[in-house]
N, C-alpha and C positions, 0 to 999 in steps of 0.2 A: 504494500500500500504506500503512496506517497505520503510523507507529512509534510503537513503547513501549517505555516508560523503566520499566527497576523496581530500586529501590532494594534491595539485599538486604544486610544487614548493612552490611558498606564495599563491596560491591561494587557497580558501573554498569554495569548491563546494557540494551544495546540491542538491539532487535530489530523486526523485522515478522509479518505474520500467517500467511504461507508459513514453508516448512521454510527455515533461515536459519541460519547460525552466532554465535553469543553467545561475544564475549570478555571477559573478567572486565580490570580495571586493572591486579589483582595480579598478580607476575611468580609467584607460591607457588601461585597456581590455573592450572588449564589450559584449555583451550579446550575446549569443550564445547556440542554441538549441544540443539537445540530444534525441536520441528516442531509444530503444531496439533495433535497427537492429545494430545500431552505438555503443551501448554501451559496449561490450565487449573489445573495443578497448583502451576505456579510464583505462580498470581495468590491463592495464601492466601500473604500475607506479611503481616507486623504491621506496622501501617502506624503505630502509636503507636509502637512501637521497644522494646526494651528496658528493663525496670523493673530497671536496678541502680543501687545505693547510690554515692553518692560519699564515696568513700575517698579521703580527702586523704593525701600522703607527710607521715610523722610527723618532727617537727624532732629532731635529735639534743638532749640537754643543751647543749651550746652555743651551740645555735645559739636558745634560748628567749627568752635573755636580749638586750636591745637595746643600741644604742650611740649616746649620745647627740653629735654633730654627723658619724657617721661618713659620711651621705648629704646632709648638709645644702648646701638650693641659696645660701638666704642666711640670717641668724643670727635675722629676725622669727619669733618664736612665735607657734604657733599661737592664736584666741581658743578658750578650751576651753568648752563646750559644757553649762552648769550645769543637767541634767536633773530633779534636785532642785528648783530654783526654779522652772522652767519648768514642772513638775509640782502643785507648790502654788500656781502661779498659776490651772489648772486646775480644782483642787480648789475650790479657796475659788468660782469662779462656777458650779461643779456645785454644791456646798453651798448655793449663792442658789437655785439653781433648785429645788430640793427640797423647801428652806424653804417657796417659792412657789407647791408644789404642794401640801404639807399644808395650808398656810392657804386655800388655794384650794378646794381639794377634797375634803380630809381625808383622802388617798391619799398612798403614798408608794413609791418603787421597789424593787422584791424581787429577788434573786439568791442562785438556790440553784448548792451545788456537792454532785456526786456524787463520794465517792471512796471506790476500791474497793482493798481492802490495807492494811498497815501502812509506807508506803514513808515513811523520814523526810523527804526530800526532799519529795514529795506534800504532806505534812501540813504542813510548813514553807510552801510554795508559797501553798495554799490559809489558811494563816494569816494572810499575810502580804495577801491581798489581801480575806480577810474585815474585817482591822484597817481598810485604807482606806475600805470601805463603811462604816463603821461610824463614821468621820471625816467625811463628810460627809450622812449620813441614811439611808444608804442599807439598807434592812433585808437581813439574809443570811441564811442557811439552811445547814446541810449535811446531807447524808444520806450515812453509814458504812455500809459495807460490809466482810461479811471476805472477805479474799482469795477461798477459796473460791467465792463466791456464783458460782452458774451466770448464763453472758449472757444467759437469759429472766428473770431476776431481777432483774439492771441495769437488761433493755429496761424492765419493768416500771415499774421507780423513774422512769424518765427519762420513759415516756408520763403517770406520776399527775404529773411537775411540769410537762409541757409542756398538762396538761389546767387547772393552778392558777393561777384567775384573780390573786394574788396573787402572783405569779412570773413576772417578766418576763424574765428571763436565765437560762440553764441551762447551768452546765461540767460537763464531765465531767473528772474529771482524772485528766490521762494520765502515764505509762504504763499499760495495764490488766494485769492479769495473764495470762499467757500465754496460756491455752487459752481469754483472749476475743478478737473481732475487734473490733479498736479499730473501724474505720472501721466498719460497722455498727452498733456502737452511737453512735458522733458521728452520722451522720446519720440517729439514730430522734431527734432531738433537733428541735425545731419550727425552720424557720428563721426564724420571727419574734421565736423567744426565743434562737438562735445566736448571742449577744454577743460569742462569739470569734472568729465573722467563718468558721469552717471546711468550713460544710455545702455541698455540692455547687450548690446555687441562688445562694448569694452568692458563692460562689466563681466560678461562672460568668456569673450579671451582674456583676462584678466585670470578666471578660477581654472583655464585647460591651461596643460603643462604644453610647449611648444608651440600655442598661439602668442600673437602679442598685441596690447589693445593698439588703439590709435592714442589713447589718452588713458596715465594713470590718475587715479584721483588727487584730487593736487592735497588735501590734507596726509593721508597715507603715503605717496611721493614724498612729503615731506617727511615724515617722521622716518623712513629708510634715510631720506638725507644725512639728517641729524644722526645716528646710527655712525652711518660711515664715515663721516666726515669727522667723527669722535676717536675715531679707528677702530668700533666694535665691531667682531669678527662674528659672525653671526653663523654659520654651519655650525651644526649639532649642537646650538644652544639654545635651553628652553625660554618659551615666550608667552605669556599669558597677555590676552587681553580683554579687559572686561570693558562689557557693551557688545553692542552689535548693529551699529547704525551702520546704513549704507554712507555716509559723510567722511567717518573713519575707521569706526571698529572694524566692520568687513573688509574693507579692500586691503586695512591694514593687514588683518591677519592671511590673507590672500599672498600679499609679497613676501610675508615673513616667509612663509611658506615655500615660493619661489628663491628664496634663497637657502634652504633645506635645516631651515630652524622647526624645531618642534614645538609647535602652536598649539593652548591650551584657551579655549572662548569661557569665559565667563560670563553670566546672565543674571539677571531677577528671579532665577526660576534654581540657580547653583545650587547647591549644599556646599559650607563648609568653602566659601572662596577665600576666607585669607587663608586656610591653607593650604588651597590650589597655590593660591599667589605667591605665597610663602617660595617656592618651589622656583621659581623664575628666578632667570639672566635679565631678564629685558620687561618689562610691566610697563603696558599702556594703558592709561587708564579716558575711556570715555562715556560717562553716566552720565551726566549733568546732574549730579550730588555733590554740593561743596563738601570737601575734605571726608571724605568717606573711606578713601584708602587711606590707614593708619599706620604709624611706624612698626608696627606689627604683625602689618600683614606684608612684608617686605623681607626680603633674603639680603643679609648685608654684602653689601659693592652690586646688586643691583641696580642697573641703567632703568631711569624712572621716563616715561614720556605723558606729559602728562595734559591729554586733549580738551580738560571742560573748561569752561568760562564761564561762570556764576556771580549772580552780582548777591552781594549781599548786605544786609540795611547795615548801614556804620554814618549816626550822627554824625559822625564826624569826618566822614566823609566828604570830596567837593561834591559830591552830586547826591548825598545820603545813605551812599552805598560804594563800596569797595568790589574788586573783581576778586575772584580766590577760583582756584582749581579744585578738581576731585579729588586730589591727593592732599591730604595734610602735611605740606611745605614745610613747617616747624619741625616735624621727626621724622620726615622722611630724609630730610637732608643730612642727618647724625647717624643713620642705615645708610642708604644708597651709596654707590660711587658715581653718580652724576644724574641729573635731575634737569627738567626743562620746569621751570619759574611759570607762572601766569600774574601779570601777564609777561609780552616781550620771548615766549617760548616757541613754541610749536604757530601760532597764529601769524608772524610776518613770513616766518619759512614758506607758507602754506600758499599768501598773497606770491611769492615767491614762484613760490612751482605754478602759478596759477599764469605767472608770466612767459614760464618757461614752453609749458603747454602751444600757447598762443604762438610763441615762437616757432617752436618744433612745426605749426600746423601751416604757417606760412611758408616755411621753408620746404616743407612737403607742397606745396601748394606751386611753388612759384620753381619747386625743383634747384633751390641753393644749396647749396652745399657750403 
């Protein structure tokens, strides 16, 4: 008789292709028969699982705040991780390269952004990374939209810049407003001009070993930067990274991957992740939980990357709030042996690669070398 295994929810069900008894693990379920006439039924199961959100447990007020030697293994501080200079180092041989292609060719790299709304965050976002194109030659574009606009109106805008020869990069910046479908409009987006690395073809040459996308995610791109650029040697060392956003946890642990480090995903749903964590060479952390990885859930001379940006209320703050990461900065840096700051970390790297993209896609484009 064949047997078959079918995964249902938490349950392990075993059986064969005769009338046969199926007992679940759970002591809360009961025992419950199956025969061939019934069994077709059971073989629609989702075999992707479940699409729910991770909900991280929210820290109390007390528990926000860090404590500086209360986990410490020994009193070296960590090397802190200057993503600001690491960033302008960047910049200034994108800047060469641009120069090299106007005088060359008389061409130069275009990156438009689509944003739809008055979200100040949006507008801020999108300033902020028009300012850097615009620091090293880079020509930018946006095209506004009001909230309202229908999503054949979007599609629209986004097929006239994926059709312009003069535009090699195309964002869309998110969040959309409600009554559009993000993910259909990101993927009406070319992915030869996907400079944020998110369309379904680069994301998936991305996860096959021997493809290669068109574009890596310029946050994940980044945090491999920082990595090498530290000189951490990454074969056969373990990697944990907790979260699993498409932004950075996945495509992160994707390249870890690609460079044959052993990759450990942590979630909302983990058992027992500080001492998965515990376990790691290299700890990424992206939850958007201020300081939730603790000096203790850290292996000492661990390389800390550390993805969130969380504003949090501080009186005394200039805007009433302070920025802080998911990692608690205070003891993480008395464990680690080198740690990315929030902010000035992982975030200019990122605008970074986000230039580099852009470059890489005109140079494909226009066939420079």
């Amino acid at each position: 008789m064949n047997v078959i295994s079918l995964l249902l929810g938490r349950r392990l069900v075993i059986g064969c292709s005769n009338s046969i008894k199926f007992k679940t693990f759970l002591t809360i379920s009961p025992i419950f028969e199956l025969n061939s006439s019934n069994f077709m039924a059971f073989q629609r199961i989702n075999h992707l699982g479940l699409d729910v959100p991770d909900v991280w447990p929210s820290l109390s007020s007390s528990n926000l705040s860090c404590n500086s030697n209360s986990h410490a293994v020994d009193k070296k501080n960590a090397t802190i991780i200057d993503g600001k200079e690491i960033a302008a180092a960047i910049k200034s041989h994108i800047a060469d390269e641009v120069t090299r292609m106007k005088k060359s060719i008389d061409k130069c790299p275009g990156l438009a952004f689509v944003l739809v709304g008055e979200r100040n965050d949006s507008h801020t976002f999108v300033e902020i990374k028009m300012k850097a194109c615009d620091k090293v030659g880079i020509a930018s574009s946006i095209v506004e939209l009001p909230a309202e606009s229908t999503q054949d109106e979007i599609l629209r805008v986004v097929s006239d810049l994926n059709s312009n020869p003069a535009v090699h990069g195309v964002i869309v910046q998110l969040p959309l407003p409600h009554h559009c479908d993000e993910e259909k409009v990101v993927n009406v987006v070319s992915p030869e001009k996907d400079v944020d690395g998110f369309h379904p073809l680069n994301m998936g040459n991305l996860a096959l070993k021997g493809r290669e996308p068109y574009f890596i995610p310029c946050a994940a791109k980044a945090c491999i930067e920082l990595l090498l650029r530290s000189g951490i040697e990454l074969v056969g060392k373990k990697a944990v990274v907790i979260g699993r956003s498409k932004v950075v946890a996945l495509p992160t642990s994707l390249l870890l991957q690609r460079h044959n480090t052993t990759v450990s995903l942590v979630n909302s749903f983990t058992k027992n992740p500080q001492e998965i964590t515990r376990e790691a060479d290299i700890v990424v952390a992206d939850v958007g939980v201020p300081n939730m990885v603790r000096g203790d859930w850290l292996k000492p001379g661990a390389f800390v990357i550390d993805a969130g940006t969380n504003a949090v209320k501080d009186p005394n703050g200039k805007h009433g709030f302070h920025l802080t990461g998911d990692v608690c900065f205070e003891e993480a840096v008395e464990v680690a042996s080198a740690i990315t700051p929030v902010p000035r970390g992982l975030g200019p790297v990122t605008i970074a690669m986000l230039l580099c993209n852009t470059l890489d896609s005109a140079k494909r484009a226009y066939n420079f070398v």
